[in-house]
PDB file of N, CA, C and O in Angstrom:
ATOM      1  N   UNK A   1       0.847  -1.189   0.000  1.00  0.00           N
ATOM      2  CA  UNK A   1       0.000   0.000   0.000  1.00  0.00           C
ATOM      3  C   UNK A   1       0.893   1.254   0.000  1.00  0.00           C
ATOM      4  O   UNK A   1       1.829   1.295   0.799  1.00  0.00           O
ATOM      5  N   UNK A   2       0.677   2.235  -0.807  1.00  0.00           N
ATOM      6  CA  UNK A   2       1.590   3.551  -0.806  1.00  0.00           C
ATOM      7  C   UNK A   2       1.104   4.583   0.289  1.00  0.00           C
ATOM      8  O   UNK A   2      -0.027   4.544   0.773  1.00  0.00           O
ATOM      9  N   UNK A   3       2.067   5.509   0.631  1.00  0.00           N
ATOM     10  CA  UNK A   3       2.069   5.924   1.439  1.00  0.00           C
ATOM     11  C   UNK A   3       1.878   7.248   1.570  1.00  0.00           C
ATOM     12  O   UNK A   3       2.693   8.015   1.058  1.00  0.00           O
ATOM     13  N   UNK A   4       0.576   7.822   2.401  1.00  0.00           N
ATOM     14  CA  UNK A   4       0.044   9.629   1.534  1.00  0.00           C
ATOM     15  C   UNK A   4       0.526  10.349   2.642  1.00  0.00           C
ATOM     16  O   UNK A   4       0.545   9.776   3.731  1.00  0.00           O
ATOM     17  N   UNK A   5       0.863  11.346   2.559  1.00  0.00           N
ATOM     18  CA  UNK A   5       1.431  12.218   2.988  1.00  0.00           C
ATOM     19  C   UNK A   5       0.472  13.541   2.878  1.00  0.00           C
ATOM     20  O   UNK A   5       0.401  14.018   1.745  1.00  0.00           O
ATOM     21  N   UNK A   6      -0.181  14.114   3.781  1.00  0.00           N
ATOM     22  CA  UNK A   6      -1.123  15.510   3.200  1.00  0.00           C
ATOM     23  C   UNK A   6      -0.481  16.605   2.792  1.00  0.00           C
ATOM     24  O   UNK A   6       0.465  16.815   3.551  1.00  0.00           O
ATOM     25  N   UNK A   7      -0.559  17.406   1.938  1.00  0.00           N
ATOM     26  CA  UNK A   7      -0.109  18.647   1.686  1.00  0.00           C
ATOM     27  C   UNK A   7      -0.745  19.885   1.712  1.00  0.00           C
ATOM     28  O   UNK A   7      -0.279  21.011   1.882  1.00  0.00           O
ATOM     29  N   UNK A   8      -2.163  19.404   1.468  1.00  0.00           N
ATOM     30  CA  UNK A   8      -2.795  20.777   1.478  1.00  0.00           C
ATOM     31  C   UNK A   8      -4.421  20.859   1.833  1.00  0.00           C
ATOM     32  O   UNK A   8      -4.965  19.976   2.497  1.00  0.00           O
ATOM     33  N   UNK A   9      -4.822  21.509   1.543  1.00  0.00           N
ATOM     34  CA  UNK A   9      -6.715  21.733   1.420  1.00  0.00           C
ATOM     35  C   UNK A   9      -7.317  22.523   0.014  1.00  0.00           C
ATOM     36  O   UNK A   9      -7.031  23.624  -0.456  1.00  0.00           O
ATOM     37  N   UNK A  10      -8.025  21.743  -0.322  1.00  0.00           N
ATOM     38  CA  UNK A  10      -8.967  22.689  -1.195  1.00  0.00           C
ATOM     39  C   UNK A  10      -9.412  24.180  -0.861  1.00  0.00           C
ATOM     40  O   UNK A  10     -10.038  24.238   0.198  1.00  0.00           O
ATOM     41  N   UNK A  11      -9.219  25.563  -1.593  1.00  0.00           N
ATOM     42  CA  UNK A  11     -10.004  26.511  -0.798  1.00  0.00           C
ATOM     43  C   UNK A  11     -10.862  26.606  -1.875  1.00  0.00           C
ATOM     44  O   UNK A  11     -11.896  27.122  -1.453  1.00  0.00           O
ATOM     45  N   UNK A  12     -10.982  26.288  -3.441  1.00  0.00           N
ATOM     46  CA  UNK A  12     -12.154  26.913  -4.518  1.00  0.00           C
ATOM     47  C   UNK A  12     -11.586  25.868  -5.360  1.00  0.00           C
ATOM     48  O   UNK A  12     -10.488  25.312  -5.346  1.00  0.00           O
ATOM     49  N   UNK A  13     -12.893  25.711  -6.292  1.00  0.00           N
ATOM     50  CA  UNK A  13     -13.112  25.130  -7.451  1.00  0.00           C
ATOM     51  C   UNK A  13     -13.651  25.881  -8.262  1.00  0.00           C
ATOM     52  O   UNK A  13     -14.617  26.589  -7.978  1.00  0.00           O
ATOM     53  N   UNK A  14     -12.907  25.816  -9.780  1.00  0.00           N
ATOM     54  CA  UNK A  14     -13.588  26.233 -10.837  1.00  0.00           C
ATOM     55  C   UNK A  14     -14.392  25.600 -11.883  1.00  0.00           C
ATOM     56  O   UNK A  14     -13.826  24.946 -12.759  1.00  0.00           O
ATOM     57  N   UNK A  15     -15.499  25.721 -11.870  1.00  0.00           N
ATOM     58  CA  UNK A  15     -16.561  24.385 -12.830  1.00  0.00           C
ATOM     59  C   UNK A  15     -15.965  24.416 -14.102  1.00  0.00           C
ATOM     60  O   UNK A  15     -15.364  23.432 -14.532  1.00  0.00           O
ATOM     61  N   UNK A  16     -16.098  25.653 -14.862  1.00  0.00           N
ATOM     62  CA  UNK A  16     -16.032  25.691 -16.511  1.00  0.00           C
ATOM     63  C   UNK A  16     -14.585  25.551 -16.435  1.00  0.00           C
ATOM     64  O   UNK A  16     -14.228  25.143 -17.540  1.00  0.00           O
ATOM     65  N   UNK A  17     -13.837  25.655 -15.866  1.00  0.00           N
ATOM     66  CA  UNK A  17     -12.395  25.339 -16.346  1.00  0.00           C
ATOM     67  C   UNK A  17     -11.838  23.956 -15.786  1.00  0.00           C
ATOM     68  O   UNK A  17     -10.987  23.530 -16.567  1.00  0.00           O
ATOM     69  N   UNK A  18     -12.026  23.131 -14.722  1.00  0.00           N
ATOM     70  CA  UNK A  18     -11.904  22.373 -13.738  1.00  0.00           C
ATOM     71  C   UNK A  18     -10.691  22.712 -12.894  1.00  0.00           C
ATOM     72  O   UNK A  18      -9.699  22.007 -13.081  1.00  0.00           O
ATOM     73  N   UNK A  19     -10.634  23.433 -12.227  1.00  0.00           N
ATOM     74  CA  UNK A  19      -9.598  24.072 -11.835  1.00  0.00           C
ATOM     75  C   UNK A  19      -9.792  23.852 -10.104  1.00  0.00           C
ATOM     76  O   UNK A  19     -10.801  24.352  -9.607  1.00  0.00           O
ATOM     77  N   UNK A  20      -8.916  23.178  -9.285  1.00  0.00           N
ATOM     78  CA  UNK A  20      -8.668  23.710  -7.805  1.00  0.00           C
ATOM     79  C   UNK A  20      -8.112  24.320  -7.299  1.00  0.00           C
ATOM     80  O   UNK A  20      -7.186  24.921  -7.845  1.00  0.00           O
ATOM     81  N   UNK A  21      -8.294  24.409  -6.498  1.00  0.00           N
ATOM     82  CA  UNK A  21      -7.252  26.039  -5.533  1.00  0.00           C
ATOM     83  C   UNK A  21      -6.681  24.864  -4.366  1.00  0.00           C
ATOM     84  O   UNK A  21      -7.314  24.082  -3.657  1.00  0.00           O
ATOM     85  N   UNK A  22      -5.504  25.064  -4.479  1.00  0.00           N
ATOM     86  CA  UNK A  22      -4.921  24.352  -3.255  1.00  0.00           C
ATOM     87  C   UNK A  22      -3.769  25.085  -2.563  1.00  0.00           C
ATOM     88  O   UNK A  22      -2.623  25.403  -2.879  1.00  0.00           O
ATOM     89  N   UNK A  23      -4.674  25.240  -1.324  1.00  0.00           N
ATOM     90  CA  UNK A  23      -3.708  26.001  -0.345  1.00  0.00           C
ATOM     91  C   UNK A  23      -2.277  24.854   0.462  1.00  0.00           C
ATOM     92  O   UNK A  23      -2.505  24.083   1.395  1.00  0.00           O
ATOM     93  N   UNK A  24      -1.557  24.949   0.118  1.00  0.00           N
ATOM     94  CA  UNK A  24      -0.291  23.771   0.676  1.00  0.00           C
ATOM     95  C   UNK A  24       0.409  24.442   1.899  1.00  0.00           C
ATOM     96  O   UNK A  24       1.391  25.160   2.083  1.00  0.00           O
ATOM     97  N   UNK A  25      -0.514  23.895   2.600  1.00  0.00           N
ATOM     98  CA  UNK A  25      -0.429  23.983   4.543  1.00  0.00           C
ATOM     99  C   UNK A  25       0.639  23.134   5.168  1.00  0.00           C
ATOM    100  O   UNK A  25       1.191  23.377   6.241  1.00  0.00           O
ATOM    101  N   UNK A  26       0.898  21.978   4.278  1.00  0.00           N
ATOM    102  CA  UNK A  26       1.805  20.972   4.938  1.00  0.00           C
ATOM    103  C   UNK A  26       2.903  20.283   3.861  1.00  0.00           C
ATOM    104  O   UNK A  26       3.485  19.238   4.150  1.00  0.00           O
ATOM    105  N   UNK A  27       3.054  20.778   2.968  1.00  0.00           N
ATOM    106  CA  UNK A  27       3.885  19.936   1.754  1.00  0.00           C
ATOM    107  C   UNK A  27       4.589  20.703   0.617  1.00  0.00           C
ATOM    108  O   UNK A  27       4.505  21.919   0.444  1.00  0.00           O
ATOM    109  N   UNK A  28       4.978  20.224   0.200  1.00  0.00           N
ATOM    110  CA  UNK A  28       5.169  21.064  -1.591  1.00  0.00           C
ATOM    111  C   UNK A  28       5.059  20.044  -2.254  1.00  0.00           C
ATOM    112  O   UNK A  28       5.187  18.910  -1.791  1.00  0.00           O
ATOM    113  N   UNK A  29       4.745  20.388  -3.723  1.00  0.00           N
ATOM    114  CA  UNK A  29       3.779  19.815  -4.751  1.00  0.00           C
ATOM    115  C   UNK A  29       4.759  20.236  -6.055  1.00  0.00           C
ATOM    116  O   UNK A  29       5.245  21.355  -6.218  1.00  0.00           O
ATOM    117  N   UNK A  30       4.950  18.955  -7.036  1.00  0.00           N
ATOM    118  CA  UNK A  30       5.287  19.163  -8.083  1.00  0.00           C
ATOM    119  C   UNK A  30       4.619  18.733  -9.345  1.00  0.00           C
ATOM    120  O   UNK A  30       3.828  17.853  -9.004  1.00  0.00           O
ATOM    121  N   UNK A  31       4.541  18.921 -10.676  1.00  0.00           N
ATOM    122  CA  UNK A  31       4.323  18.394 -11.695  1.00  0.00           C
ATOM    123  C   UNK A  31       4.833  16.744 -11.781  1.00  0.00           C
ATOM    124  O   UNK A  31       5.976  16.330 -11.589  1.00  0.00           O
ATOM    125  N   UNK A  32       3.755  16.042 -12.091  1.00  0.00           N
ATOM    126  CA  UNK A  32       4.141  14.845 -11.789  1.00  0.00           C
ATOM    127  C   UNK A  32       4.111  13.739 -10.842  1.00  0.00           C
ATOM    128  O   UNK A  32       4.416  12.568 -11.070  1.00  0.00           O
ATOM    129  N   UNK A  33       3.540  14.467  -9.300  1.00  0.00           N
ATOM    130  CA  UNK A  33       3.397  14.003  -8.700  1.00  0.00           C
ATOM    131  C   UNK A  33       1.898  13.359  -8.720  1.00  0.00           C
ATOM    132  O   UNK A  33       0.958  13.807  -9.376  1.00  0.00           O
ATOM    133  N   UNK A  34       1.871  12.327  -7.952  1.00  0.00           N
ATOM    134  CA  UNK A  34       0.711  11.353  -7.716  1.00  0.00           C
ATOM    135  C   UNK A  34      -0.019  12.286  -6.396  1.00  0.00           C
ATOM    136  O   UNK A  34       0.473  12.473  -5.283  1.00  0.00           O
ATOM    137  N   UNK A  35      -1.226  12.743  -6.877  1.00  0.00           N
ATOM    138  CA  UNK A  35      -2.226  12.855  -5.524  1.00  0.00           C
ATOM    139  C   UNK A  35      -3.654  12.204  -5.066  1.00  0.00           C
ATOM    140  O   UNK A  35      -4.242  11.327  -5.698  1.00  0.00           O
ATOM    141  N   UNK A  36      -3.919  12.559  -4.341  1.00  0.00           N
ATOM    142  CA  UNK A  36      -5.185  11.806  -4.051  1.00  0.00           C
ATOM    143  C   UNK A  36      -6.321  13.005  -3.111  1.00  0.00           C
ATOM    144  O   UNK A  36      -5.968  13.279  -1.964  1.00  0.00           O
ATOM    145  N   UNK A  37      -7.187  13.434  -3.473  1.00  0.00           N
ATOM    146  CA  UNK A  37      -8.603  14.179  -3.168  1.00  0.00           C
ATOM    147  C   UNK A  37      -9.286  13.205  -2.177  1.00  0.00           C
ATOM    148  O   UNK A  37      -9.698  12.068  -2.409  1.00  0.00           O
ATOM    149  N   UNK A  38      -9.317  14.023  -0.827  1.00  0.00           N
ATOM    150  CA  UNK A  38     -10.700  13.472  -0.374  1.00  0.00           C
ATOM    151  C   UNK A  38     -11.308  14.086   0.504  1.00  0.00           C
ATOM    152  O   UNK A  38     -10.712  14.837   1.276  1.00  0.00           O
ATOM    153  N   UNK A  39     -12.653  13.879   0.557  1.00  0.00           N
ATOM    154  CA  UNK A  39     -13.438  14.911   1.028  1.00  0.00           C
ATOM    155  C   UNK A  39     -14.729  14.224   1.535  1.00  0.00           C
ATOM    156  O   UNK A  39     -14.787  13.119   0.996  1.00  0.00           O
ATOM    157  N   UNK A  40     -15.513  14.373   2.140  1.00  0.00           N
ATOM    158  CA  UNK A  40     -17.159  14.389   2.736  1.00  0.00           C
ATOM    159  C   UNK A  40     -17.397  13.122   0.760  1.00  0.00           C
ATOM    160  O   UNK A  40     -17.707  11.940   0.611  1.00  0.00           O
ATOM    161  N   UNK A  41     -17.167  13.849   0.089  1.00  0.00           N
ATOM    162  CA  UNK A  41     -17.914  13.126  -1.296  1.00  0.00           C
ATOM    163  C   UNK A  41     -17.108  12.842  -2.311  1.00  0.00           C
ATOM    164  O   UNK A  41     -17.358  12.151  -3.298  1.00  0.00           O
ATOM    165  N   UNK A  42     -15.655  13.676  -1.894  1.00  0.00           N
ATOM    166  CA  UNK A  42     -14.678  13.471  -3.297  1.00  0.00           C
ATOM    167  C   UNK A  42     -13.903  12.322  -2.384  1.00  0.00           C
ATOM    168  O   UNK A  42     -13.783  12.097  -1.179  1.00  0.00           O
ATOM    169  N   UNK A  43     -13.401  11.661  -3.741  1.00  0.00           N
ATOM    170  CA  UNK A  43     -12.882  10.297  -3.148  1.00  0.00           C
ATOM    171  C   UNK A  43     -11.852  10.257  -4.795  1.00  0.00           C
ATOM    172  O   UNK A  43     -12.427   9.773  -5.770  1.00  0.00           O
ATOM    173  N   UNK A  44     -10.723  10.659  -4.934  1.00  0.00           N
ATOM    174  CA  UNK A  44      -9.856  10.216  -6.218  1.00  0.00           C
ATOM    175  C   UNK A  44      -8.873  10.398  -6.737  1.00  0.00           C
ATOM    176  O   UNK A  44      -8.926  11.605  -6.972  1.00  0.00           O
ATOM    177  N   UNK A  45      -7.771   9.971  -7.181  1.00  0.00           N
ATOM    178  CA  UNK A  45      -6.090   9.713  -7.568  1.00  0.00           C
ATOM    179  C   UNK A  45      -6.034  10.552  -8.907  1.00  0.00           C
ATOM    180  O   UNK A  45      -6.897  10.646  -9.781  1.00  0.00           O
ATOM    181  N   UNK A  46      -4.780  11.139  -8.831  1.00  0.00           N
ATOM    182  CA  UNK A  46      -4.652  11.665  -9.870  1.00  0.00           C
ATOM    183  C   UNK A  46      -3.109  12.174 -10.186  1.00  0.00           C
ATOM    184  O   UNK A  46      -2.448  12.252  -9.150  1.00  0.00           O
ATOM    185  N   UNK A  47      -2.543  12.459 -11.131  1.00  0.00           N
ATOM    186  CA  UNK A  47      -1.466  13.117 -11.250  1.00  0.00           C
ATOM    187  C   UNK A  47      -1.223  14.549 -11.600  1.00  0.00           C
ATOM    188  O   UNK A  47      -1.951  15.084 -12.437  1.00  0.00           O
ATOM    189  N   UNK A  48      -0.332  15.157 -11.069  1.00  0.00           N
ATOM    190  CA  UNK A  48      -0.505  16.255 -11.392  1.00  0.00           C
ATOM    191  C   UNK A  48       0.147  16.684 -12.468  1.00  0.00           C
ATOM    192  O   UNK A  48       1.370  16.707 -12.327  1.00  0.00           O
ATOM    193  N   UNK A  49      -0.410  17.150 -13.849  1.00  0.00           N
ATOM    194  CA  UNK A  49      -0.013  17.246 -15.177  1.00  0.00           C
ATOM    195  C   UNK A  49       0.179  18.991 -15.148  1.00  0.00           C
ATOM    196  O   UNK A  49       1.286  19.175 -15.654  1.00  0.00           O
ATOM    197  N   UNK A  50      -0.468  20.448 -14.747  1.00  0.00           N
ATOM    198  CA  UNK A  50       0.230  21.293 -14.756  1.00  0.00           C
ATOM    199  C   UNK A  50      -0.090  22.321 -13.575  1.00  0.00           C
ATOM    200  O   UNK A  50      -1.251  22.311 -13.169  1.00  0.00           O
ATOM    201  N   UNK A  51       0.550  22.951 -13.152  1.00  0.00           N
ATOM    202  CA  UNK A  51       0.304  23.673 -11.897  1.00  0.00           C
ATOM    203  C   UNK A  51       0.484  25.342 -12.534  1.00  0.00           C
ATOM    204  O   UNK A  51       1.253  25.743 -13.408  1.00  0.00           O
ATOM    205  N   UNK A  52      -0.472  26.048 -11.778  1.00  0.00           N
ATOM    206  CA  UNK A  52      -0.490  27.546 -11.611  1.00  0.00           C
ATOM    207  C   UNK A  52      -0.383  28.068 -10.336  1.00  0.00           C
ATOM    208  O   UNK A  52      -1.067  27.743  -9.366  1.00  0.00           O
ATOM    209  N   UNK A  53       0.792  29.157 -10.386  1.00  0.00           N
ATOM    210  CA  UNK A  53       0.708  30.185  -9.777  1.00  0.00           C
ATOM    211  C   UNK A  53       0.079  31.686  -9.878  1.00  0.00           C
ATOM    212  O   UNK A  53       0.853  32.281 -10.628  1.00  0.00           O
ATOM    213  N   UNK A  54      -0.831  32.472  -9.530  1.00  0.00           N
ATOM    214  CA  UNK A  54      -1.375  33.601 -10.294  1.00  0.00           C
ATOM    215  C   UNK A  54      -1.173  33.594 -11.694  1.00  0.00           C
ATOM    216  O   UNK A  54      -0.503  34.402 -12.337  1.00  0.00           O
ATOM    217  N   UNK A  55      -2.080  32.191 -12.301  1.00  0.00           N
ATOM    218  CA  UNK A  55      -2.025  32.186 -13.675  1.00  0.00           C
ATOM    219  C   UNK A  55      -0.817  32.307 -14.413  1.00  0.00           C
ATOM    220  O   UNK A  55      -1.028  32.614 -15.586  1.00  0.00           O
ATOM    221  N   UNK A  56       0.585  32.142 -14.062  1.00  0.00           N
ATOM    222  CA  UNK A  56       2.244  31.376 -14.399  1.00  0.00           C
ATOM    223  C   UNK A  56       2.242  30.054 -13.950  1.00  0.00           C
ATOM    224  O   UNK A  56       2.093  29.805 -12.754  1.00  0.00           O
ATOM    225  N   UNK A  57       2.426  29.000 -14.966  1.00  0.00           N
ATOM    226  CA  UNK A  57       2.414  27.911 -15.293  1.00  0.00           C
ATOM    227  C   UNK A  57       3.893  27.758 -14.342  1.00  0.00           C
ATOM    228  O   UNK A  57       4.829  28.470 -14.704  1.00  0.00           O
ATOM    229  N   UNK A  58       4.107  26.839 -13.136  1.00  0.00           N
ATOM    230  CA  UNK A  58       5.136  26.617 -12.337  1.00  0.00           C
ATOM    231  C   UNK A  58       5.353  25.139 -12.334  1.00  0.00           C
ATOM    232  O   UNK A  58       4.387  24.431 -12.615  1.00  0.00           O
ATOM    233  N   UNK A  59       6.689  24.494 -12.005  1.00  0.00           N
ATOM    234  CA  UNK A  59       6.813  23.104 -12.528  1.00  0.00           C
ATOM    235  C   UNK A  59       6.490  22.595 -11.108  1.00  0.00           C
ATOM    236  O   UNK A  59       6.063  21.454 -10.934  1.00  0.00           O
ATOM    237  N   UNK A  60       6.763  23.715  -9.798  1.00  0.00           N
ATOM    238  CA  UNK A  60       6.687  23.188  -8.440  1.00  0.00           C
ATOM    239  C   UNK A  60       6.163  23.988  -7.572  1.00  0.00           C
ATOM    240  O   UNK A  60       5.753  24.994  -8.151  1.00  0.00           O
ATOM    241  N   UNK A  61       6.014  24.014  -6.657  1.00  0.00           N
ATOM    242  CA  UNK A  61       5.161  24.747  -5.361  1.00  0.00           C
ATOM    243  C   UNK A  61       5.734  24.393  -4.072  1.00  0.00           C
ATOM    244  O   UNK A  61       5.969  23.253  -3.673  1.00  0.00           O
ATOM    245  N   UNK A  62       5.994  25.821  -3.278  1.00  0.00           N
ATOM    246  CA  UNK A  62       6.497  25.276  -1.736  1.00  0.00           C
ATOM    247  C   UNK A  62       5.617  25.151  -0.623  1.00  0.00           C
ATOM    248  O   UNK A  62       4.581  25.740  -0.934  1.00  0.00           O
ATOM    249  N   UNK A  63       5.527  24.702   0.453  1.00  0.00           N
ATOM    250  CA  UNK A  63       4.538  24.739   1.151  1.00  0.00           C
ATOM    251  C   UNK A  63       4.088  26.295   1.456  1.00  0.00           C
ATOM    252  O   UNK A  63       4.924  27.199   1.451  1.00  0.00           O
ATOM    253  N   UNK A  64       2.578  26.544   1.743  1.00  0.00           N
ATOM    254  CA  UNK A  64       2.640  27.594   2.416  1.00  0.00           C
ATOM    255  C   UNK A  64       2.249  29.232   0.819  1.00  0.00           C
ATOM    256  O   UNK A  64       2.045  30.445   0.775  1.00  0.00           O
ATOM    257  N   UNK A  65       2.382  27.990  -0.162  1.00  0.00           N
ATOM    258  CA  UNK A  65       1.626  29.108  -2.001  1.00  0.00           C
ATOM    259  C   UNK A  65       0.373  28.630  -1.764  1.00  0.00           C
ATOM    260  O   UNK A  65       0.030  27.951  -0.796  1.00  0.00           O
ATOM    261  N   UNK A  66      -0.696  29.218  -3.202  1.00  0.00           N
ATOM    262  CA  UNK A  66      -1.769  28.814  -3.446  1.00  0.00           C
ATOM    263  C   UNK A  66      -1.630  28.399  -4.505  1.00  0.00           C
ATOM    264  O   UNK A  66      -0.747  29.049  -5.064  1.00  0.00           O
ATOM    265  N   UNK A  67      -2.158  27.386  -5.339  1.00  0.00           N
ATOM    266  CA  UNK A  67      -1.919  26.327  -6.826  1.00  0.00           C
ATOM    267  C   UNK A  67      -3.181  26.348  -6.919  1.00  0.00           C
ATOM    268  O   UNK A  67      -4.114  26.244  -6.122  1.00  0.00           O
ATOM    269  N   UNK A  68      -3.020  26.566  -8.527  1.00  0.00           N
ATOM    270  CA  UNK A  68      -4.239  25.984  -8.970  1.00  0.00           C
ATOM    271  C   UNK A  68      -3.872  24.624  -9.874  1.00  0.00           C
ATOM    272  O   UNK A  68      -2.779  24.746 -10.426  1.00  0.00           O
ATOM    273  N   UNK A  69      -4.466  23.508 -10.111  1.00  0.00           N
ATOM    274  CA  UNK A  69      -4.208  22.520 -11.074  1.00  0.00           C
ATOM    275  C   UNK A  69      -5.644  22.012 -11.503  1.00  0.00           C
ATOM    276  O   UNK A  69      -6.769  22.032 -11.003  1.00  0.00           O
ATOM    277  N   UNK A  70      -5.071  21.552 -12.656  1.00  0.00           N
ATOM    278  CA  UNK A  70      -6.734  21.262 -13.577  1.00  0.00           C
ATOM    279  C   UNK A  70      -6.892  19.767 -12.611  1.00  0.00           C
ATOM    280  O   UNK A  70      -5.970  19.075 -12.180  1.00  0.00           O
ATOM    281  N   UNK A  71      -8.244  19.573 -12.464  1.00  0.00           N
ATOM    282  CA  UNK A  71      -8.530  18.040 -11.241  1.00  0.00           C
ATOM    283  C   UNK A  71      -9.925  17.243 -12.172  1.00  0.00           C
ATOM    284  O   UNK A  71     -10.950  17.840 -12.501  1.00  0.00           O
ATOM    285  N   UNK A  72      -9.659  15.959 -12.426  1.00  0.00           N
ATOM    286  CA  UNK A  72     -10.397  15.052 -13.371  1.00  0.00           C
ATOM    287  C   UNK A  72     -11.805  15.501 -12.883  1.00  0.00           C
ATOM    288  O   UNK A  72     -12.752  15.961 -13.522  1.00  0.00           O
ATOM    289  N   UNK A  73     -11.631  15.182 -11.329  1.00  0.00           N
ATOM    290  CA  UNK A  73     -13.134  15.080 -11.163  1.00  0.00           C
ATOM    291  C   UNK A  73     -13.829  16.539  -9.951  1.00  0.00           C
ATOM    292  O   UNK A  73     -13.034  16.902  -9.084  1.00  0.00           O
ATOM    293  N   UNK A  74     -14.941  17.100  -9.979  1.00  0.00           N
ATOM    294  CA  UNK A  74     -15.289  17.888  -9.225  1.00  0.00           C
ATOM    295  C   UNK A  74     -14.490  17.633  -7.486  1.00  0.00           C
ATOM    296  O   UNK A  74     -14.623  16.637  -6.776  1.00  0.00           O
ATOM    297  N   UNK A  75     -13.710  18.847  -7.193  1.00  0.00           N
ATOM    298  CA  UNK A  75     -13.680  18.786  -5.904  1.00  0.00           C
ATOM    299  C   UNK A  75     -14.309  20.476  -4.535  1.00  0.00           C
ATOM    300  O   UNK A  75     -14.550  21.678  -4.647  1.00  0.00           O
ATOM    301  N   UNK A  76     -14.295  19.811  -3.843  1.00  0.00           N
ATOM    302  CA  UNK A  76     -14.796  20.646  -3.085  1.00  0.00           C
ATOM    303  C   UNK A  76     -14.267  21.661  -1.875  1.00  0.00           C
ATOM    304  O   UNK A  76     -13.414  21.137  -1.159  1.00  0.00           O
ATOM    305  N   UNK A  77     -14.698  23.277  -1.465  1.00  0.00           N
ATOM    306  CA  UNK A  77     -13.366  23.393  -0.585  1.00  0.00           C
ATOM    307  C   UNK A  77     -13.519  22.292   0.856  1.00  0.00           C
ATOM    308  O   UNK A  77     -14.541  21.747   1.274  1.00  0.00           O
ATOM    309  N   UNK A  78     -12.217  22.226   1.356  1.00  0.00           N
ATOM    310  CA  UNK A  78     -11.791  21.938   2.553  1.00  0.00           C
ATOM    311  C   UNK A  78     -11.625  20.024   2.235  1.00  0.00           C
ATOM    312  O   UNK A  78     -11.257  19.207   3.080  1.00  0.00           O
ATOM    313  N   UNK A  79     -11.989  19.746   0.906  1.00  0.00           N
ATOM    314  CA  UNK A  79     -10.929  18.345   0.580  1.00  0.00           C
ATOM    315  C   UNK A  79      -9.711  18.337   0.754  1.00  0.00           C
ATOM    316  O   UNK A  79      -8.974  19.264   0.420  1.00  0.00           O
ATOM    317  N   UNK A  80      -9.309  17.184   1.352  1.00  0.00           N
ATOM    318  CA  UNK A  80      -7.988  17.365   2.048  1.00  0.00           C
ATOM    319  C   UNK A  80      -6.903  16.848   0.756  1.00  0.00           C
ATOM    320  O   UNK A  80      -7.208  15.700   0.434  1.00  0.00           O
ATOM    321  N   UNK A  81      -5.693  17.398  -0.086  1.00  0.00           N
ATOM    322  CA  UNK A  81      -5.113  16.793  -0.558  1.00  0.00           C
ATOM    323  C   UNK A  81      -3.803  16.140  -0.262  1.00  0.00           C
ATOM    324  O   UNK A  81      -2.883  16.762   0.269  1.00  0.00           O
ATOM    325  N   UNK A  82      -3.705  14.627  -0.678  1.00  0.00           N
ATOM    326  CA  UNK A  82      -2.272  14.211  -0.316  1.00  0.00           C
ATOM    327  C   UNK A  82      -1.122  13.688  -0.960  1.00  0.00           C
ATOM    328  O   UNK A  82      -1.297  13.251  -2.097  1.00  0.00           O
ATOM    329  N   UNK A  83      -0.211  13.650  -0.572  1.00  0.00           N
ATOM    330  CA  UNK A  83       0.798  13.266  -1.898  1.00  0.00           C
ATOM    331  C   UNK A  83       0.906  11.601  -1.636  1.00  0.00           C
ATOM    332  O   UNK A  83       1.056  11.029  -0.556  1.00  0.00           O
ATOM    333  N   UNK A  84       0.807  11.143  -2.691  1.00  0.00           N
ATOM    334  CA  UNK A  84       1.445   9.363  -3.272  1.00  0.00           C
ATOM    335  C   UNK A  84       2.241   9.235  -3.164  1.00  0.00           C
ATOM    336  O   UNK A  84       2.916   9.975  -3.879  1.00  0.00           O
ATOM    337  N   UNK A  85       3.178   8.134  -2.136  1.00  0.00           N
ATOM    338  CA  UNK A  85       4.621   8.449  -2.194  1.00  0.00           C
ATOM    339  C   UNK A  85       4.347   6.743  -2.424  1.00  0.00           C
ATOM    340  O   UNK A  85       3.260   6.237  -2.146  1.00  0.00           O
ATOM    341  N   UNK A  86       5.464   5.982  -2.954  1.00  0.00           N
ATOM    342  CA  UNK A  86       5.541   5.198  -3.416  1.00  0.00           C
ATOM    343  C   UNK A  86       4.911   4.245  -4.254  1.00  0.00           C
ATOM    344  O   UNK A  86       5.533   3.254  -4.637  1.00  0.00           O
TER     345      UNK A  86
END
């Protein structure tokens, strides 16, 4: 079983674009990395293919920015996100 690590929280979602806002309270986050959404209803894995900073496309994020990344499926604020480590 791999091993998650939290990094952050949802604060907004964008419908027409699929876009989350992730505030990274506990981690840093790169392109590429494996995450996982979960929440009250969101439940799902994903990789992270591109990250924004105030709309500048960034390859990484330190703890403690706000990211936005495009997310497969609807998430919600205060879903907790975590990183896939192995």
């Amino acid at each position: 079983m791999a091993e998650e690590k939290k990094v952050g929280v949802i604060t907004h979602y964008f419908t027409k674009v699929g876009v989350g806002i992730i505030n990274l309270t506990d981690g840093d986050l790169k392109v590429g990395d494996n995450i996982h959404v979960k929440g009250h209803t969101t439940d799902f894995n994903q990789t992270v293919e591109s990250m924004q900073i105030e709309h500048q496309n960034v390859n990484e994020a330190k703890r403690g920015a706000q990211v936005g990344i495009k997310v497969k499926d609807h998430v919600r604020e205060h879903d907790v996100v975590y990183k896939v480590i192995g």
